[in-house]
Every structure is written in structure tokens, then in C-alpha cells.
Backbone as JSON Lines, residues from 0, in Angstrom:
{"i":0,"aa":"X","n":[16.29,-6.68,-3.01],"ca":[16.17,-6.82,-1.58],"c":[15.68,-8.22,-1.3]}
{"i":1,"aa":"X","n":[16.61,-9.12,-0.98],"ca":[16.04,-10.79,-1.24],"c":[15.6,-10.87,0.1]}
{"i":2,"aa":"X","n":[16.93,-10.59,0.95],"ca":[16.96,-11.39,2.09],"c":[16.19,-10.05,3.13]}
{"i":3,"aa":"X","n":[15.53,-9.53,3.24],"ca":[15.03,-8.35,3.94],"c":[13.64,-8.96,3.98]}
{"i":4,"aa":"X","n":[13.63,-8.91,5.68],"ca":[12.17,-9.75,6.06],"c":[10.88,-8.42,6.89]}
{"i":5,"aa":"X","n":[9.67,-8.82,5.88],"ca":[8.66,-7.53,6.45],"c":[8.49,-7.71,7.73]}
{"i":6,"aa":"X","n":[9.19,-8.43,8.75],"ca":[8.77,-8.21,10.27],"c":[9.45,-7.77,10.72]}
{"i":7,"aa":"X","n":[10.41,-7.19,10.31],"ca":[11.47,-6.68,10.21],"c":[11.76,-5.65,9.8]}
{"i":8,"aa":"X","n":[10.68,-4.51,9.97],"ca":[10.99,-3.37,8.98],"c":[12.02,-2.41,9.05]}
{"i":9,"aa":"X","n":[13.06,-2.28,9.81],"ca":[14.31,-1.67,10.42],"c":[14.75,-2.25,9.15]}
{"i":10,"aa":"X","n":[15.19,-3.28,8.67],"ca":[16.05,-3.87,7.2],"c":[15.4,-3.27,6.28]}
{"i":11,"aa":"X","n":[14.13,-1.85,5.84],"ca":[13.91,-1.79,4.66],"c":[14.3,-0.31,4.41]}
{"i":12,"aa":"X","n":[14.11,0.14,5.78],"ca":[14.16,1.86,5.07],"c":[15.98,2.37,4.56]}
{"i":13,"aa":"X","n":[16.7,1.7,5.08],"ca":[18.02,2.47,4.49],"c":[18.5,2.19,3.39]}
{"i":14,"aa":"X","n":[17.75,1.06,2.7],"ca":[18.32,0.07,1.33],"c":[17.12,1.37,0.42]}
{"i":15,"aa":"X","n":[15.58,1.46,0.83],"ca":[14.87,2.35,-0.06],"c":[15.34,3.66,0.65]}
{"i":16,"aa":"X","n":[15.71,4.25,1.37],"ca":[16.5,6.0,1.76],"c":[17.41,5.91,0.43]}
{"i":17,"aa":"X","n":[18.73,4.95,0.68],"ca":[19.54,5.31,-0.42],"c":[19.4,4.82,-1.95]}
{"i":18,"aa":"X","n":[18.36,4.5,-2.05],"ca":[17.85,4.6,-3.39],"c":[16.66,5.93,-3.61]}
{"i":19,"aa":"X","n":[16.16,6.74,-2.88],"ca":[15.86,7.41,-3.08],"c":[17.06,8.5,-3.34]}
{"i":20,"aa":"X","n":[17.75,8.44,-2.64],"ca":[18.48,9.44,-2.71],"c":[19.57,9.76,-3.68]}
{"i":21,"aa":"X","n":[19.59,8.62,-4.65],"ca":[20.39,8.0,-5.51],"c":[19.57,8.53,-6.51]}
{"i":22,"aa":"X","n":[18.41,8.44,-6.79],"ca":[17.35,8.74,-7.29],"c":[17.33,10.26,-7.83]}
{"i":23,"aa":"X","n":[17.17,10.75,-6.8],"ca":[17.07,12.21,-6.55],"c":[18.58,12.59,-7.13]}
{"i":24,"aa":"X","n":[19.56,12.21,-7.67],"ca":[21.05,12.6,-7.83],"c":[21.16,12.24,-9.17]}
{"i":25,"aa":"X","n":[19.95,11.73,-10.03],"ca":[19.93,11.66,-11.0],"c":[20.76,10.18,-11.56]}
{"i":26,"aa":"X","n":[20.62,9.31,-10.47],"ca":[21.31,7.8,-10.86],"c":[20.12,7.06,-11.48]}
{"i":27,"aa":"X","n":[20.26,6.52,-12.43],"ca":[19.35,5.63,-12.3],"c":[19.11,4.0,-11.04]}
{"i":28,"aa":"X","n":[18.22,3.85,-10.8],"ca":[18.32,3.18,-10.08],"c":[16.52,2.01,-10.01]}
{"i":29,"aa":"X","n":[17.16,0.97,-10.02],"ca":[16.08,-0.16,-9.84],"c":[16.21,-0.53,-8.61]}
{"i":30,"aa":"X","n":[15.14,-1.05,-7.92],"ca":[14.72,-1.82,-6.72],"c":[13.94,-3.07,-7.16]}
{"i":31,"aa":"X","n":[14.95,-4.68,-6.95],"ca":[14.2,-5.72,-7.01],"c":[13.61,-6.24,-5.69]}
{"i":32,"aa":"X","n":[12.25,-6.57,-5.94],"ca":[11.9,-7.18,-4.47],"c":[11.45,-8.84,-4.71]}
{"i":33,"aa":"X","n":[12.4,-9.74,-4.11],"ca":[12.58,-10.89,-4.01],"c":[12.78,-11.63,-2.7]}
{"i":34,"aa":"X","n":[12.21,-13.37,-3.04],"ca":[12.05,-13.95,-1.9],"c":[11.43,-13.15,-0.67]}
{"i":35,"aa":"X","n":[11.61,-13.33,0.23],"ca":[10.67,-12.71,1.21],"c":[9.8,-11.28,1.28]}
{"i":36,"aa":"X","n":[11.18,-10.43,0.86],"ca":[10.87,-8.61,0.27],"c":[9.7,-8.75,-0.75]}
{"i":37,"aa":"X","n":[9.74,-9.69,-1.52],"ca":[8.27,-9.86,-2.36],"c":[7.17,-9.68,-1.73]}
{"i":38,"aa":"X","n":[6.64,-9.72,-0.62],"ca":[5.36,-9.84,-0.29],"c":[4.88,-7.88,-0.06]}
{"i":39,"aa":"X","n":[6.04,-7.1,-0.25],"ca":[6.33,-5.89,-0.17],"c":[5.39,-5.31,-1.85]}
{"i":40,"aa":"X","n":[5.11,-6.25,-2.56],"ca":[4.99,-5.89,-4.22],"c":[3.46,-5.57,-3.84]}
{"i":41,"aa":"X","n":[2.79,-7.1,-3.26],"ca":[1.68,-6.8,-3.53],"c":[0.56,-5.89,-2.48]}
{"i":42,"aa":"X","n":[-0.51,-5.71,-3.44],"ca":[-1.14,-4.49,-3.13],"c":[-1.53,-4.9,-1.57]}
{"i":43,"aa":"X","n":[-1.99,-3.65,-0.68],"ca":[-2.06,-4.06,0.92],"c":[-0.97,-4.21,1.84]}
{"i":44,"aa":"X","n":[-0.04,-4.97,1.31],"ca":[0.86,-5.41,2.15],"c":[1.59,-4.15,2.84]}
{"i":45,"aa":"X","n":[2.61,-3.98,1.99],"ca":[3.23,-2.57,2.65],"c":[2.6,-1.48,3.14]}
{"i":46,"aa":"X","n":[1.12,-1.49,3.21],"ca":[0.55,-0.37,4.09],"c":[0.2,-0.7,5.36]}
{"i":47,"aa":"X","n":[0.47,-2.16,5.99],"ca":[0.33,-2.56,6.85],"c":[1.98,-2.57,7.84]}
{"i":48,"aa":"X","n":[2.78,-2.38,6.95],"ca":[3.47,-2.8,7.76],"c":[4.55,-0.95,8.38]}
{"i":49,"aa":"X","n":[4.5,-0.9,9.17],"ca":[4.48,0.83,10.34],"c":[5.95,0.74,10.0]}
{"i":50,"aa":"X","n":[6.73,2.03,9.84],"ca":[8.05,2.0,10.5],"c":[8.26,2.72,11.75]}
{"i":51,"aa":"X","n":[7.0,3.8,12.16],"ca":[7.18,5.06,13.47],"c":[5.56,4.8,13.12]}
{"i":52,"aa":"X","n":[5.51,4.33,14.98],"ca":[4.47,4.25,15.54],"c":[4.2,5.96,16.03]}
{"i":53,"aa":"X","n":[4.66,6.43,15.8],"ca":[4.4,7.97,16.36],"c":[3.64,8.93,15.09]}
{"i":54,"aa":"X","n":[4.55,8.28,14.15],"ca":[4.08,9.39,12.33],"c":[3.01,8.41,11.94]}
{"i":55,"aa":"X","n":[3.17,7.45,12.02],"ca":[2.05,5.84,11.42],"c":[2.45,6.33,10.04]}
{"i":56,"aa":"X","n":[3.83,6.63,9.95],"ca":[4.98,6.29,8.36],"c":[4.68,4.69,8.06]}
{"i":57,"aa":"X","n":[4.25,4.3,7.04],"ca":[4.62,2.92,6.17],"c":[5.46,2.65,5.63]}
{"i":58,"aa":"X","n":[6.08,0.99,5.25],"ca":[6.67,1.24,4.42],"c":[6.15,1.35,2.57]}
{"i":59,"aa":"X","n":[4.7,1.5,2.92],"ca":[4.41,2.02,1.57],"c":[4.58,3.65,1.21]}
{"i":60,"aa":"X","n":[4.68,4.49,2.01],"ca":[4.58,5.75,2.35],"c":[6.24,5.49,1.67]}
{"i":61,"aa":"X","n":[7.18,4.79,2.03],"ca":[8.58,5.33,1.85],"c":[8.68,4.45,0.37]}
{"i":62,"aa":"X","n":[7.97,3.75,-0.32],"ca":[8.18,3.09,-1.43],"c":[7.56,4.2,-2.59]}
{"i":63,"aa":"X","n":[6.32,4.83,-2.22],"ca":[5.63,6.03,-3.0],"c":[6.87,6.96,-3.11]}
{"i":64,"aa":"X","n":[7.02,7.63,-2.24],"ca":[8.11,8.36,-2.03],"c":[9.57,8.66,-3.2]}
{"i":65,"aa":"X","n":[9.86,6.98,-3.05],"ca":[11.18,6.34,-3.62],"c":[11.04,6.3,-5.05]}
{"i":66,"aa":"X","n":[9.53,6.15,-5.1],"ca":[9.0,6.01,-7.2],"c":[8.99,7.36,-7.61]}
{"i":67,"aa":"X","n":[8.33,8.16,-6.57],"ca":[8.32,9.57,-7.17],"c":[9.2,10.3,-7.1]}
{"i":68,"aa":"X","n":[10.95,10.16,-6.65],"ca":[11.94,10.87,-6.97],"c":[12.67,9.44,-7.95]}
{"i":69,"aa":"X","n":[12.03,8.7,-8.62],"ca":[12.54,7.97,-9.89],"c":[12.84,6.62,-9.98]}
{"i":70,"aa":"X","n":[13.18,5.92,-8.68],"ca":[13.05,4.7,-8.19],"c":[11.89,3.76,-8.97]}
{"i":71,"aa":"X","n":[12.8,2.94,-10.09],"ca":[12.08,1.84,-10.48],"c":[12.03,0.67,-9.83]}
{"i":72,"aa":"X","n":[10.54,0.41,-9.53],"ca":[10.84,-1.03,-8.55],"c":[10.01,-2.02,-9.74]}
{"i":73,"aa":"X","n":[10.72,-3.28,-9.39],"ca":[10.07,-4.61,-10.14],"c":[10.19,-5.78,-8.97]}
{"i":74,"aa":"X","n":[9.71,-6.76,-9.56],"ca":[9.4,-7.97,-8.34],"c":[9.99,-9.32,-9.13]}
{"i":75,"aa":"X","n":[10.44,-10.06,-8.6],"ca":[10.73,-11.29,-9.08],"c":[9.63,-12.21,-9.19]}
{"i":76,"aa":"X","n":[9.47,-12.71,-10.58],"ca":[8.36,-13.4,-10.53],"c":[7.83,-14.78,-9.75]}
{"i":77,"aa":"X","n":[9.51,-15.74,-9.02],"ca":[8.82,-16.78,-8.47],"c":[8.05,-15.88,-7.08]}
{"i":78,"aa":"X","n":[8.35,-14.53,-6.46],"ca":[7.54,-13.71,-5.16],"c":[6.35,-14.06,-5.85]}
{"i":79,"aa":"X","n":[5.6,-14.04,-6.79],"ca":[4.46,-13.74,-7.38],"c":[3.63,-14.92,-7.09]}
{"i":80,"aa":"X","n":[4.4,-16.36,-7.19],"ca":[4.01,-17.31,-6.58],"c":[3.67,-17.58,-5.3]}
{"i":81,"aa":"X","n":[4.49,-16.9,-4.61],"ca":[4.33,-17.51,-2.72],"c":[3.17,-16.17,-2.63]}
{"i":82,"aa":"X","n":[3.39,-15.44,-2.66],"ca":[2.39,-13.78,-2.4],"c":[1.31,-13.42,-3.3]}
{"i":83,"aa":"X","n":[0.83,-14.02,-4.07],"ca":[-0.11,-13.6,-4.95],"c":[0.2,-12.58,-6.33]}
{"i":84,"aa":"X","n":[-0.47,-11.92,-7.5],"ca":[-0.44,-11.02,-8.67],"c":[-0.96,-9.93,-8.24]}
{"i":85,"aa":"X","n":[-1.53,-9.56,-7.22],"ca":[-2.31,-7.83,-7.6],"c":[-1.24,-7.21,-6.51]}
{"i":86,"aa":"X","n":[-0.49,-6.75,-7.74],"ca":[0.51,-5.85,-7.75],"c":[0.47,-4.24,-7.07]}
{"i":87,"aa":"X","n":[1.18,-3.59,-6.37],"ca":[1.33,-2.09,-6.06],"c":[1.39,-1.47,-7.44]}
{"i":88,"aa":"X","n":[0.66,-0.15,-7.84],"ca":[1.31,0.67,-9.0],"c":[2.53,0.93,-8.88]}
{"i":89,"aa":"X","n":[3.7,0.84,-8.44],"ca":[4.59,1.45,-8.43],"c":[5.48,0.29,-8.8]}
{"i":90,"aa":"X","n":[4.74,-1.16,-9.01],"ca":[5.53,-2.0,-9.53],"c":[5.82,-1.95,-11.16]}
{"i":91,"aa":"X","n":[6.84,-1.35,-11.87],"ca":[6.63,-1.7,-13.02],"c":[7.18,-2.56,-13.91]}
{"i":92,"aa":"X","n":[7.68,-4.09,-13.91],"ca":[8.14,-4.69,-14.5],"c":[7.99,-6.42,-13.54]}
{"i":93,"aa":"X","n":[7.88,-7.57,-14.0],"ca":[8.08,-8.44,-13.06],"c":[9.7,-9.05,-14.35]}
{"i":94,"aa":"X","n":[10.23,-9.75,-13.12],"ca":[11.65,-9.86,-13.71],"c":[11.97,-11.95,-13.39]}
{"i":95,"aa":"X","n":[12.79,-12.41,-14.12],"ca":[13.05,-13.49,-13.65],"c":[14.44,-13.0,-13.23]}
{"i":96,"aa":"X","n":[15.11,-14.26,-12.63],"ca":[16.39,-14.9,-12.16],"c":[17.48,-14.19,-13.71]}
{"i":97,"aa":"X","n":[17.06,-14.6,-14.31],"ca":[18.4,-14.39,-15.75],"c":[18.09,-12.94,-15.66]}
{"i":98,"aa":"X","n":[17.37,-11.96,-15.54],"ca":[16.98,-10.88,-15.03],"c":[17.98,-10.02,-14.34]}
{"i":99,"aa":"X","n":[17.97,-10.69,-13.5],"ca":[18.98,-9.94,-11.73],"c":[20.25,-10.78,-12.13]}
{"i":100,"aa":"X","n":[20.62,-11.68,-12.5],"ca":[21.9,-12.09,-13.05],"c":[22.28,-11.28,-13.94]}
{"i":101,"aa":"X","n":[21.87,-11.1,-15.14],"ca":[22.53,-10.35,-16.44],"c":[22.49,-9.04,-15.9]}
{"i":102,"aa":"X","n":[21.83,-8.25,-14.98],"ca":[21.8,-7.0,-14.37],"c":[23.04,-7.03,-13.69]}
{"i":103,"aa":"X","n":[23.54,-7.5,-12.9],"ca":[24.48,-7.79,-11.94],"c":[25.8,-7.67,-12.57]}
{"i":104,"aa":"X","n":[25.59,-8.48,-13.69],"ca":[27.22,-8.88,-14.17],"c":[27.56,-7.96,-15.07]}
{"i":105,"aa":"X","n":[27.13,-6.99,-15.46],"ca":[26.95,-5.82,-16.59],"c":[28.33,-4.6,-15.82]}
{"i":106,"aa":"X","n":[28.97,-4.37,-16.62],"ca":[30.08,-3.78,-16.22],"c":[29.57,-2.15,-15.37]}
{"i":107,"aa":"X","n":[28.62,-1.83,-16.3],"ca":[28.49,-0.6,-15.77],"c":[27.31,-0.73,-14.53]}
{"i":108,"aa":"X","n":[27.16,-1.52,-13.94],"ca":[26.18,-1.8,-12.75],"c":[26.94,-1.89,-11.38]}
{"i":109,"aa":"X","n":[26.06,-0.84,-10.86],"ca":[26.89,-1.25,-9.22],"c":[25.38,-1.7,-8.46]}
{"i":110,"aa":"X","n":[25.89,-3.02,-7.61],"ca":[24.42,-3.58,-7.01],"c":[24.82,-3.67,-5.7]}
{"i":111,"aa":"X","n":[23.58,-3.19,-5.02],"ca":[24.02,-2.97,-3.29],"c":[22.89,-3.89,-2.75]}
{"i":112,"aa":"X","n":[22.78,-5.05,-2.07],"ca":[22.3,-5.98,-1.86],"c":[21.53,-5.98,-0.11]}
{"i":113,"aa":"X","n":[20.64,-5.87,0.31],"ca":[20.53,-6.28,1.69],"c":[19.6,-7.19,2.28]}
């Protein structure tokens, strides 16, 4: 999720819905959070940021969610630079660039980008 900006939280829930749900169907499935979506990794952040002012749903509430029907999330390590290291538990891997490239180009990979 590179280009998906946290002020913006309308751009996060249908990219993590259908990875949950992908999830739940027994796909495997990773979630990278890069460039801006990085600031989503570290700890605090995503509990601040609301999707329903009515439920006071987070989008940490929908990232918990997304890990516990199997959703592996990792972070790109230059995010780690602009946003800080103290990581969400639900982060488990930090990844470089040759990372999300060699992931990408792998025959049996389908990558849905937003």
C-alpha cells in the first residue's frame, strides 16, 4: 500500500477488507506498508486514525482484524526512516525494495496495488 495516504482513510479499508477476506479463503496473503502507508506500522499511529465516527472503528481495529484471519503485514524499511522503529505487533517482517520487486515478479504472485 505505497501510495495510500493516512488522511485519507477511505483509501485503506477496501485494500485491508479484501485482504482479509482473501485471508479468510485460505490465500495466502501479505500486506506491504510503504512510503506514506508506513506511518500505519508504527505503534500509536493507526489507533488514531477513525474510519466511523459513529463505531470510533480504527484503522487499527481493521489491521488486528486482518492479522487474525491470517494477513501478514510487513513495512518497508526506508518507512522506518521517515516514521520511526517501534513497530505494531502485527508487524512481522521489515522488507527492502529487492523485497517487493522479487515478490512481484514471481510467477505465482498476484499483486493488487493501491
Amino acid at each position: 500500500m505505497a501510495n495510500s495516504d493516512p488522511n485519507h482513510p477511505e483509501g485503506f479499508y477496501a485494500p485491508l477488507f479484501q485482504a482479509t477476506v482473501a485471508a479468510a479463503m485460505a490465500h495466502e496473503v501479505e500486506v506491504i506498508f510503504t512510503g506514506l502507508s508506513g506511518i500505519l506500522a508504527i505503534a500509536g499511529k493507526a489507533e488514531t486514525v477513525e474510519l466511523n465516527i459513529d463505531t470510533h472503528r480504527t484503522m487499527y481495529d481493521v489491521i488486528r482484524e486482518a492479522h487474525q484471519a491470517g494477513v501478514v503485514f510487513k513495512v518497508c524499511t526506508p518507512s522506518l526512516k521517515m516514521w520511526g522503529e517501534n513497530l505494531i505487533e502485527e508487524i512481522e517482517e521489515t522488507v527492502g525494495a529487492a523485497y517487493v520487486i522479487g515478490e512481484a515478479m514471481e510467477d505465482d504472485t498476484v499483486t493488487f496495488t493501491y
